[in-house]
Backbone as CSV, one residue per row, in Angstrom:
resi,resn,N_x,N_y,N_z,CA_x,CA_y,CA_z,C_x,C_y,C_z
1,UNK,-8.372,-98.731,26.198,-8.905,-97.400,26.402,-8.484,-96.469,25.278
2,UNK,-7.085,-96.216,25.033,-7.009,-95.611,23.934,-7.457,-96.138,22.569
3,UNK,-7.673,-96.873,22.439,-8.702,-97.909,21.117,-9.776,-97.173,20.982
4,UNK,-10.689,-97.148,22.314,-11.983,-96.310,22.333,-11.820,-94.985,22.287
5,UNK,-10.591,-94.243,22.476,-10.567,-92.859,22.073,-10.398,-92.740,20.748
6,UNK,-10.093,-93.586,20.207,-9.446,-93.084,18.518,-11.250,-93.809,17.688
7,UNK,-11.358,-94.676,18.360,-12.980,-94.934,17.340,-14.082,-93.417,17.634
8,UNK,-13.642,-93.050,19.078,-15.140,-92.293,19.091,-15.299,-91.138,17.714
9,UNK,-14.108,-90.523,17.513,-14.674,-89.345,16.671,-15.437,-90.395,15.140
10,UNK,-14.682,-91.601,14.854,-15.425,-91.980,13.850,-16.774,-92.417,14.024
11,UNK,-17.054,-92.942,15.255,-18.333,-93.076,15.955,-19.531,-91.649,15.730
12,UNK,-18.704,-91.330,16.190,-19.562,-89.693,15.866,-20.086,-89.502,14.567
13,UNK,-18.801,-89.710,13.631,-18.605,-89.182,12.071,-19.936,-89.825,11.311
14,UNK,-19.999,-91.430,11.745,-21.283,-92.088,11.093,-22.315,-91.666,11.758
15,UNK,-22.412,-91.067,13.147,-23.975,-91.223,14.031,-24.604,-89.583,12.935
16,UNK,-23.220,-89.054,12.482,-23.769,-87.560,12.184,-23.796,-88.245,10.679
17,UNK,-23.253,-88.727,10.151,-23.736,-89.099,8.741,-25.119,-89.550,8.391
18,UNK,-24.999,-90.897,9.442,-26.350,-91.528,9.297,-27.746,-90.887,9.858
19,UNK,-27.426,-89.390,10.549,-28.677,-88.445,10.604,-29.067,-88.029,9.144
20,UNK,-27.983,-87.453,8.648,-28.465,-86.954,7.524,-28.712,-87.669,6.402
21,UNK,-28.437,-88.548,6.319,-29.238,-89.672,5.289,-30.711,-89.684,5.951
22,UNK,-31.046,-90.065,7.025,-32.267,-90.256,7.364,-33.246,-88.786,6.943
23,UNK,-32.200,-87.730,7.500,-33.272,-86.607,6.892,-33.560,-86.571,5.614
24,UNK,-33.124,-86.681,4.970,-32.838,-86.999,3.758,-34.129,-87.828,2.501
25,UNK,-34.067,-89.238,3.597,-34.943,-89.705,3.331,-36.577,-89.141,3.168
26,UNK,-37.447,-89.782,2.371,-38.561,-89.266,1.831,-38.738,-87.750,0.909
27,UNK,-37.358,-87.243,0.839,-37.051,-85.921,0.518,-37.310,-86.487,-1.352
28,UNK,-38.072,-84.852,-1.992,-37.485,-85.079,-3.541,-35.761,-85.423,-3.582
29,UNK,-35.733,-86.278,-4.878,-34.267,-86.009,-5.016,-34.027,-86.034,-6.467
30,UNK,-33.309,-85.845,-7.387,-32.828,-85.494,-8.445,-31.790,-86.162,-9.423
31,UNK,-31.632,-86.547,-10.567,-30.791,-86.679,-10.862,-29.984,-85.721,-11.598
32,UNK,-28.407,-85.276,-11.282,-27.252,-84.727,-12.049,-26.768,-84.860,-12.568
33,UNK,-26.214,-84.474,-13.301,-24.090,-84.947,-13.927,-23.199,-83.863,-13.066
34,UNK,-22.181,-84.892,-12.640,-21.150,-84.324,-11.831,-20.148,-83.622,-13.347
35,UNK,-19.619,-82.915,-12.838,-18.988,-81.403,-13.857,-17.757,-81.496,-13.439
36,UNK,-16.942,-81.542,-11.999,-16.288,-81.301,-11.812,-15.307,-81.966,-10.318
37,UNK,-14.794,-82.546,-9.669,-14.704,-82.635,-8.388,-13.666,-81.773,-7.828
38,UNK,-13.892,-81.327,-6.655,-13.171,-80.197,-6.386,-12.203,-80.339,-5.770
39,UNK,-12.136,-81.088,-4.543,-11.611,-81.648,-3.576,-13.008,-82.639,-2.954
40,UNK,-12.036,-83.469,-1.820,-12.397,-84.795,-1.009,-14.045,-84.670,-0.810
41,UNK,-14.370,-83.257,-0.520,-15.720,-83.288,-0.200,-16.492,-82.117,-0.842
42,UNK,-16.375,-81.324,-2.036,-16.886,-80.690,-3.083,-16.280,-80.488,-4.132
43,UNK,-17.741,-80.754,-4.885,-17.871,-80.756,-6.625,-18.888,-79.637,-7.562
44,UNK,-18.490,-79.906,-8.660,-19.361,-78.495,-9.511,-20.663,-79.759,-9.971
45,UNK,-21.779,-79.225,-9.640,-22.350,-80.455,-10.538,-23.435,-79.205,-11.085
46,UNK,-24.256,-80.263,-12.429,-25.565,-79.885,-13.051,-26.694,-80.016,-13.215
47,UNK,-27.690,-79.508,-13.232,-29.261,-80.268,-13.141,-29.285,-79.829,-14.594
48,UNK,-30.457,-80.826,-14.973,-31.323,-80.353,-16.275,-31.719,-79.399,-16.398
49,UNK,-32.193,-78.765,-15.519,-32.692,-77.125,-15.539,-30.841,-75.813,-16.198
50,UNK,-30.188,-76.539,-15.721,-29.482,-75.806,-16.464,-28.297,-75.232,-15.834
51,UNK,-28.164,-74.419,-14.696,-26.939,-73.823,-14.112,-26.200,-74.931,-13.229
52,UNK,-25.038,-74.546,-12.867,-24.000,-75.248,-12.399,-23.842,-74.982,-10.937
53,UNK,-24.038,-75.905,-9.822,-23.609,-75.602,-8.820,-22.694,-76.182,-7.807
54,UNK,-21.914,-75.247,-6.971,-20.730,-75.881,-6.076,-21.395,-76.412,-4.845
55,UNK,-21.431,-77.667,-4.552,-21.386,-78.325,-3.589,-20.885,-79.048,-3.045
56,UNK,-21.380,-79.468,-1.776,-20.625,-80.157,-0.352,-20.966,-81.852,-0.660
57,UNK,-20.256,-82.987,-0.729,-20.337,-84.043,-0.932,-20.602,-85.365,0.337
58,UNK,-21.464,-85.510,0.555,-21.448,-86.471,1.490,-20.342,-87.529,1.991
59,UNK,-19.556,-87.635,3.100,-18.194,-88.533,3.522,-18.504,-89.761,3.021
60,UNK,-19.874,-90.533,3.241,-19.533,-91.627,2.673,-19.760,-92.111,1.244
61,UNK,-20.078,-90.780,0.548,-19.814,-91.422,-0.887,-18.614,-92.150,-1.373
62,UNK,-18.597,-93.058,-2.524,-17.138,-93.603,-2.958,-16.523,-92.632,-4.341
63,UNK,-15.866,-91.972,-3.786,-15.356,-91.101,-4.580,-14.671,-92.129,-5.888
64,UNK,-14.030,-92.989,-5.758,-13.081,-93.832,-6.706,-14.792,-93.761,-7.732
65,UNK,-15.886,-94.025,-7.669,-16.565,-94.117,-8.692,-17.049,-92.917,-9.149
66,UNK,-16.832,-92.045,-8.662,-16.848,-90.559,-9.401,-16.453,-90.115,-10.443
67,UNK,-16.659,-89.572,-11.483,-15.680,-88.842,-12.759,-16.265,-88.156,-13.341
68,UNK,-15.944,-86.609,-13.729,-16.918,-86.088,-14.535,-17.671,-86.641,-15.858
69,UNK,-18.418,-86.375,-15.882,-19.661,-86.447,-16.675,-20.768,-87.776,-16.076
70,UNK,-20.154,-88.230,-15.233,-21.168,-89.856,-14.649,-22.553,-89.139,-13.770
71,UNK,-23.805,-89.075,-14.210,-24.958,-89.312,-13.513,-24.904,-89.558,-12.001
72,UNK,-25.277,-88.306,-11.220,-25.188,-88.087,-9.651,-26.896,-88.318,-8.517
73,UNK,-26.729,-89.034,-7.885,-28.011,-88.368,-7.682,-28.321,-87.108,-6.584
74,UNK,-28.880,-86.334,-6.198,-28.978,-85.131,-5.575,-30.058,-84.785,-4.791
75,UNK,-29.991,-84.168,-4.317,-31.082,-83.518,-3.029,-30.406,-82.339,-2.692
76,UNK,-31.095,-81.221,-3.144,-31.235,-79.601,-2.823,-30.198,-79.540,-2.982
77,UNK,-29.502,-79.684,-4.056,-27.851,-79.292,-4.404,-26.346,-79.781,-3.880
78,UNK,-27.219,-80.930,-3.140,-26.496,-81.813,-2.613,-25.709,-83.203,-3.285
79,UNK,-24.671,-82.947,-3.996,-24.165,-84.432,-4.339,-24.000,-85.717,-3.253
80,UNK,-25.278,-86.535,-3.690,-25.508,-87.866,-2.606,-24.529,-88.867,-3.014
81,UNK,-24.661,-89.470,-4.421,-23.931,-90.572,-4.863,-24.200,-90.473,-6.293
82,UNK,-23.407,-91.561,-6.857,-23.507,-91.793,-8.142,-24.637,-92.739,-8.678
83,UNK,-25.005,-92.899,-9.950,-26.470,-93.682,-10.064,-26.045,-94.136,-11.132
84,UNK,-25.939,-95.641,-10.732,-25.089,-96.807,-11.473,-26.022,-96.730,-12.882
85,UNK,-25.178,-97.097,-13.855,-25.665,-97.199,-15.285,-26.280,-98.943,-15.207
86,UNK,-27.777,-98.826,-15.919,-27.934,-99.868,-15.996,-28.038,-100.920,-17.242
């Protein structure tokens, strides 16, 4: 029983993650360069268009592959993930 108390909030954490990926989905999305990371869950990033903005980072990105200047991809100012060099 206490097993199932300590999973639910992570239970939660993905059911609310994996909404917003789905909204997400079919959405324009963008590519960035990350500028800056701020903390665990915001960074400064950039579009081609030009200004710099502070945003909120999605939990399940892998931060360890993060570093400024690496190619982000984005949705409405949203840092999604990184976009592997090919």
């Amino acid at each position: 029983m206490a097993n199932q108390e300590r999973l639910k909030p992570q239970k939660e954490k993905a059911k609310e993650d994996r909404s917003k990926v789905d909204d997400l989905q079919g959405s324009p999305m963008s590519v960035g360069n990350l500028e800056e990371l701020i903390d665990e869950s915001h960074a400064i990033v950039s579009s081609s268009m030009g200004p710099e903005y502070y945003v909120g980072m999605l939990s399940f990105i892998d931060k360890d592959q993060l570093e400024p200047g690496c190619a982000i991809l984005m949705h409405n100012k949203v840092g999604l993930g990184y976009a592997a060099e090919n």
